[in-house]
N, C-alpha and C positions, 0 to 999 in steps of 0.2 A: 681250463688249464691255467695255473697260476703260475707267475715266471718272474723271480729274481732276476729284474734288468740289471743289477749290479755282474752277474755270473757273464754276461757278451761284452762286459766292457772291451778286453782284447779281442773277443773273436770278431768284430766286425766293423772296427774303426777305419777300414780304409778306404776313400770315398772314391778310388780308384776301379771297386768292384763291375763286373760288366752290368749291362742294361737290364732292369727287370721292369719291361714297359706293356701294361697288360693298355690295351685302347677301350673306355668302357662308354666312352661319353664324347665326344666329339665336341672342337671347342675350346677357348681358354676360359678358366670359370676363374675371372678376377672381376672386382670390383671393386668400389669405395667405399670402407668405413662411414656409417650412416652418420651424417651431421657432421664431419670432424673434420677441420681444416690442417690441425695438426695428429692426426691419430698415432703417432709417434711418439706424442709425450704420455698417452696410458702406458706407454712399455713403463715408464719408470712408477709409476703406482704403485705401493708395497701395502696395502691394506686388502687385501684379497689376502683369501688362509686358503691360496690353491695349489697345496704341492706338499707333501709330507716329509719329513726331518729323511735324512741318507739310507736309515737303515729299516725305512719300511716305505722302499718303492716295490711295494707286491703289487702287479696287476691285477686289476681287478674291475666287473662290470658295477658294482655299487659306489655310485657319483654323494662323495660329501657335499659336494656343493647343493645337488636338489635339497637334500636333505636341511641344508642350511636357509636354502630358501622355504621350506615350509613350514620351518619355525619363524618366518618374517611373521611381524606384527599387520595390520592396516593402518593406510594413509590415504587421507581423503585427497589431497593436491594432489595432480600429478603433471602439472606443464609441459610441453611437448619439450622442452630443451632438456627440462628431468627423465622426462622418457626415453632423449635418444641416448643420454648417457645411463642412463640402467640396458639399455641393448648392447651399446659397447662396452660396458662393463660383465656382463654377461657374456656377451662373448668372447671377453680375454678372459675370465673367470674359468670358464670351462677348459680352453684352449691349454690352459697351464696345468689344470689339473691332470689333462687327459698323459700330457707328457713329464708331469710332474716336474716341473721350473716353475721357478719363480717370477725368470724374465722371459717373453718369446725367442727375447733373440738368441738367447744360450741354449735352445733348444739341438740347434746345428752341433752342438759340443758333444750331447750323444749318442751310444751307438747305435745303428741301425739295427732293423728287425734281421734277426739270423738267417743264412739263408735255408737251414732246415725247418725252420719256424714258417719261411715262407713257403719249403715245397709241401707242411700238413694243411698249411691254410687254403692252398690250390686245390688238394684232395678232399676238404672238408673246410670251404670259409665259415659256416656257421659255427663250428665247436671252436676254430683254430685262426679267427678273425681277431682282429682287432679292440682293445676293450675300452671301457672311457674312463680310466684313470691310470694313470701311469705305465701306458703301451709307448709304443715306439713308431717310429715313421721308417717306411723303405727309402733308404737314401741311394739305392743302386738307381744308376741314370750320369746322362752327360749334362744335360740340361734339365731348364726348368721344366720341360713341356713330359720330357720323363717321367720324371717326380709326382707331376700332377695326372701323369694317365699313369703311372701304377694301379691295379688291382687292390691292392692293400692300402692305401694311400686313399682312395675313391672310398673305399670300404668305412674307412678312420672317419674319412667327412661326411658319408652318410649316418653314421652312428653319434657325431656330433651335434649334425642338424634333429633329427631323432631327441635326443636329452634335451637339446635347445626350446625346441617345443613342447617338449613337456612340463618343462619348468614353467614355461611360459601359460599354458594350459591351469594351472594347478594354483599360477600365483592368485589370491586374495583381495587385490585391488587393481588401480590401474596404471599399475606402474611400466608397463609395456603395453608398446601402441595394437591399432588392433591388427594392424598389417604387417608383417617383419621377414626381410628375403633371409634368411638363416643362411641358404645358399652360398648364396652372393658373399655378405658378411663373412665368415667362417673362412669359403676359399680364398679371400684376399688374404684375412690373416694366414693363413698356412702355406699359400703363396711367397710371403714373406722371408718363411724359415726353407722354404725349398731354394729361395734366392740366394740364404748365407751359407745354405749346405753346397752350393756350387761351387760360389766363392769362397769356401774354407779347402779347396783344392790346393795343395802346397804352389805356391810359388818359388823361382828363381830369385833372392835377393844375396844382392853382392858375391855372385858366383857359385852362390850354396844354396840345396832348397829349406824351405823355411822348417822351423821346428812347431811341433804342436802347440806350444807354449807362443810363438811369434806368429801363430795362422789366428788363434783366439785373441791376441789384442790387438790384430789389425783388421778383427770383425768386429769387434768393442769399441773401437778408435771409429770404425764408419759409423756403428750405430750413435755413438756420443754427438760426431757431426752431422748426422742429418736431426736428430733430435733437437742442437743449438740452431740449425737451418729452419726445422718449424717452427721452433719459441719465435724466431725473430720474424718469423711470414708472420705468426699470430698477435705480434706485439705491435706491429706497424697496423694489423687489424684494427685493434682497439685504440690507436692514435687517431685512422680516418673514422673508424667510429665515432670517437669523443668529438673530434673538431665538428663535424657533423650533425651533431646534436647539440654541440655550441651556439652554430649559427640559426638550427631551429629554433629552439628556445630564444637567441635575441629575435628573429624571426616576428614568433607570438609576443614578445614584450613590447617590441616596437608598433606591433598593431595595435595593443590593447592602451599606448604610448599616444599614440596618432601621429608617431615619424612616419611620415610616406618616406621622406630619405632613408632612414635606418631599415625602415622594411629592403626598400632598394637595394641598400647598399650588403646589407645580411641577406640576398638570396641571390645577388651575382658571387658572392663567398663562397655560398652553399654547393653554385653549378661549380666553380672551381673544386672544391674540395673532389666534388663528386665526378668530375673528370680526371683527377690522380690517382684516386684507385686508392687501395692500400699500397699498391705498388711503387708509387710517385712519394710514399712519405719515410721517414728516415730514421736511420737505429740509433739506439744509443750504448752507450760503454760507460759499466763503473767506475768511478772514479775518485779520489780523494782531492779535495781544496784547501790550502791553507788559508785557516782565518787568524787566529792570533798567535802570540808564542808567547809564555807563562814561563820566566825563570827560563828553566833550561829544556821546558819540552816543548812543543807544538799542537794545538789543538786542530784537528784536522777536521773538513764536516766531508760527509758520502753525499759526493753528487754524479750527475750522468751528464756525459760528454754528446752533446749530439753532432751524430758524423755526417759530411758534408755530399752530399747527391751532387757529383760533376753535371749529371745531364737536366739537373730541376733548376729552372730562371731562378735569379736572387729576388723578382718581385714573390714568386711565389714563397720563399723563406718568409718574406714579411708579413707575405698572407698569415700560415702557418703558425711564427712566432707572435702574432696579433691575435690569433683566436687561442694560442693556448696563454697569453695574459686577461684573456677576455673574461673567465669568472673570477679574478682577481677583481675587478673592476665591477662586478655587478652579482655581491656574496650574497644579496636578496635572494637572487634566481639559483647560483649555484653553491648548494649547501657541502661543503667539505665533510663526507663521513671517513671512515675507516681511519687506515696511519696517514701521515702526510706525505705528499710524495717527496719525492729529492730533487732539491731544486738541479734545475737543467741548464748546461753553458752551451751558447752558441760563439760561433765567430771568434773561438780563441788557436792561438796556436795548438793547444794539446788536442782539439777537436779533427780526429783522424778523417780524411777523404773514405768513403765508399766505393768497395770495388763491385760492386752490383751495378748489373749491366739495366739500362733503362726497362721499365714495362714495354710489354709487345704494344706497338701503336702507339708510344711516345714520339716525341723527335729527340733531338741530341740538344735543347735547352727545355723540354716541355712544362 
């Protein structure tokens, strides 16, 4: 059966509809995005071709994307950090095809599966299921747990896990590992979009319920914020990372040196660093700096504001801003590739306090 999703635009936008909660599987079938600290920043990805232009969302069971995948060439690397992002990239690849978006999270925007569409597939799930490009999810349900024990919803994710493997079967190298929960993966993402179809439930603001147009930007407005909330988990990442590898590398130079001191003194650094965590280190904010003024305009440079951690000691600041001057100081060891960063102010006025609340098993100066 092939079906213009454009034709249920109106018939089934109201997320008000009663419960269609079929129990097939017992269970929350959520999990973590494999390898991803932020798996929130693949929503904004735009180099995936998984979703067709307005006016040919026909359902249908023939997946472009295998097809894209079997014209892949071979690659003899395949590093396990390469690999986990070709399974997460695969699985948002398919995920967006299946409902035809661009992004997951606009997914919630439309309409559900009709509910005559659901009473042929109750009488015949095989002809009147689910297809893996550009079908529809049952939004009928109060909750998440709804959503996820639908019938047709259960149906969509087994027919995704299904393509998933196949793809995976069929690829030419080793670009996916040998083991992959398809499962797991798949229902977190879809878990997701059952989260925003809840919350795109109209609310009460300022006395009036919301309009369609004011329930879509303050599901846009979350996903934008939690998106800027992982960049900055994953940016303070790669700070405790770098200083970390700072102090290894003085580390091996001091041995190879013969500082007994400098070894010393670089591997009580190291336990410090590695007792804050990514947690314990600190953001920063762009910024502009006035350096000179030319006639009558001003030359401004781009710098980053680092903002002040109320619950992190000032000794450990010095820790901190001593190892990230430390490859300035030793450009033998630390070779500057890429663009240059921007230089970073500390201890100025414009440098905003942090309202993040300490890591778990800090103290209140740790």
């Amino acid at each position: 059966m092939k079906v213009n999703r454009r034709n249920f635009a109106e018939s089934d936008s109201d997320s008000d509809n009663a419960t269609h909660a079929f129990q097939k599987k017992k269970g929350k079938q959520r999990a973590t995005t494999i390898g991803s600290s932020s798996e929130e920043s693949d929503e904004t990805s735009s180099d995936d071709e998984s979703s067709d232009s307005e006016d040919e969302l026909i359902e249908s069971d023939v997946s472009h994307t295998a097809a894209r995948y079997r014209r892949k060439g071979v690659k003899l690397n395949w590093p396990l950090e390469k690999q986990k992002h070709e399974v997460n990239k695969l699985g948002r690849v398919i995920l967006r095809e299946a409902l035809g978006v661009r992004r997951n999270y606009k997914a919630f925007i439309h309409p559900g599966v009709p509910e005559e569409r659901l009473r042929v597939f109750a009488e015949n799930p095989e002809a009147n299921g689910p297809k893996i490009r550009n079908t529809m999810i049952d939004k009928n349900g109060a909750t998440t747990k709804d959503l996820i024990e639908s019938l047709w919803n259960q149906e969509l994710l087994l027919a995704l896990v299904k393509l998933a493997e196949k793809i995976v079967s069929e690829s030419k190298d080793k670009r996916f590992p040998s083991s992959i929960d398809w499962l797991s993966l798949l229902s977190e993402r879809l878990y997701r979009i059952y989260l925003a179809v809840i919350k795109s439930k109209p609310r009460i603001k300022h006395g009036e319920l919301e309009s369609p147009v004011q329930i879509e930007q303050r599901i846009l407005d979350a996903h934008l914020l939690r998106n800027q909330k992982n960049g900055e988990t994953g940016f303070r990442h790669a700070k405790w990372q770098t200083r970390s590898e700072v102090c290894a590398v003085m580390i091996q130079a001091c041995e190879q040196r013969g500082t007994a001191d400098g070894v010393k003194f670089f591997r009580y650094l190291l336990r410090l660093v590695t007792k804050m965590r990514p947690g314990g280190m600190s953001e920063d904010e762009d910024g502009v700096d006035k350096v000179v003024t030319v006639d009558a305009g001003t030359i401004e440079e781009p710098v980053k504001f680092t903002k002040t951690l109320p619950f992190r000691h000032s000794y450990l600041n010095d820790v901190v801003e001593f190892l990230d001057k430390t490859p300035g100081f030793e450009k033998l060891l630390f070779i500057q590739s890429g663009r240059v960063s921007k230089r970073r102010i500390r201890k100025d006025p414009r440098c905003k306090a942090s309202e993040r609340l300490p890591p778990p098993g800090a103290g209140v100066s740790a």
